[in-house]
C-alpha positions, 0 to 999 in steps of 0.5 A: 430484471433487466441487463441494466439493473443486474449489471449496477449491483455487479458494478457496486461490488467491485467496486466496494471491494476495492475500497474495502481494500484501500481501507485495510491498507491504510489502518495498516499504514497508521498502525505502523506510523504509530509504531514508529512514532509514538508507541515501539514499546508495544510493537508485538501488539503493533506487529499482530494488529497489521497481521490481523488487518493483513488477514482481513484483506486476504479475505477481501481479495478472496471476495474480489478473485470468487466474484470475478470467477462467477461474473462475465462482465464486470466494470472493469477489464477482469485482469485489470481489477486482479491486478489492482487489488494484488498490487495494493495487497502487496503493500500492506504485504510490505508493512507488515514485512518492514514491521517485523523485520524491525521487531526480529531484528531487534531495532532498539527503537526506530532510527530517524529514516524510519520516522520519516519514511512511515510518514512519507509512506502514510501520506503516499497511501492515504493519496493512493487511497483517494484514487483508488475510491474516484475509480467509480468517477473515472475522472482522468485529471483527478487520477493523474494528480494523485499519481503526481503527488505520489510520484513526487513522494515516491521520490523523496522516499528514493533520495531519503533513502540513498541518504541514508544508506550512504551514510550507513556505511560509515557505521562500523557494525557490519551486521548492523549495516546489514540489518539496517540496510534491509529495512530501509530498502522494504521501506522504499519499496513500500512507496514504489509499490504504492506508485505501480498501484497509481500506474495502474489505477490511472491505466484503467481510467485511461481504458474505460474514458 
């Protein structure tokens, strides 16, 4: 076999497991969307659901981690597929935290913020996903489109955010202000997130063009 049929088989899987990945964190993603949305009376079902997705990708960084301790070259910088894949991996980490926050706090149904960020955190994923899949393209001008869009929603999620939390504080509740707060700032955080994975999706193409 020659150095170049051995290294395309090493490529596909790199890069399919970084897709496998995108994959898990969008059903995620959707689950929650749908908690919030349409379905909070099965939360605890919701709640298992993302921790059985979040299982399912820890395998797939497991896969990810074992393949790069036994390939010497790679498509990719070694340290910069790490970091990718741990950066989307604390995303879902994130979904699932905001999702049971809500449910151990005992949220009696999701408040508005809540509506709106699942969505703007389900459209910010599904444009982080698309990037994540065009790796193999290394099309820079793609790349950096789906950061602009992410970067733009990134924002909206900021603005949202301090909107809301401003007008908490004229909640009487302080454990209420509390609690609500808390959940609020994981939700943003989930986009900032989903921003450091654009970052770093648009560092590699800029590396290897």
């Amino acid at each position: 076999m020659g150095l170049k049929e051995w290294l395309i088989p090493q490529e596909k899987i790199f890069f399919n497991l970084i897709e496998d990945e995108a994959q898990l964190v969008l059903k995620a993603a959707k689950i929650f969307n749908n908690l919030t949305q349409n379905n909070y009376n099965n939360i605890e079902k919701n709640i298992k659901e993302i921790k059985e997705v979040e299982h399912e990708c820890d395998e797939v960084l497991h896969k990810v981690f074992d393949k790069l301790n036994k390939t010497f070259i790679t498509p990719i910088d070694h340290e910069d597929i790490s970091n990718l894949t741990s950066l989307y991996d604390d995303v879902l980490d994130l979904i699932y935290s905001a999702a049971r926050k809500i449910f151990l706090f005992k949220i009696k149904k999701p408040d508005e913020f809540m509506k709106k960020s699942s969505e703007i955190i389900l459209d910010c994923v599904k444009e982080v996903n698309v990037a994540m899949r065009d790796i193999r393209k290394m099309d820079e001008v793609e790349i950096r489109k789906k950061f602009l869009i992410v970067h733009k929603l990134e924002n909206e999620m900021d603005d949202l955010t301090d909107d809301y939390i401003a007008h908490l504080f004229e909640e009487k509740d302080p454990i209420k202000i509390i609690i609500l707060k808390d959940v609020y700032e994981t939700l943003e955080l989930i986009t900032d997130k989903c921003e450091d994975v654009c970052l770093a999706i648009q560092d590699i193409v800029i590396k290897n063009t």
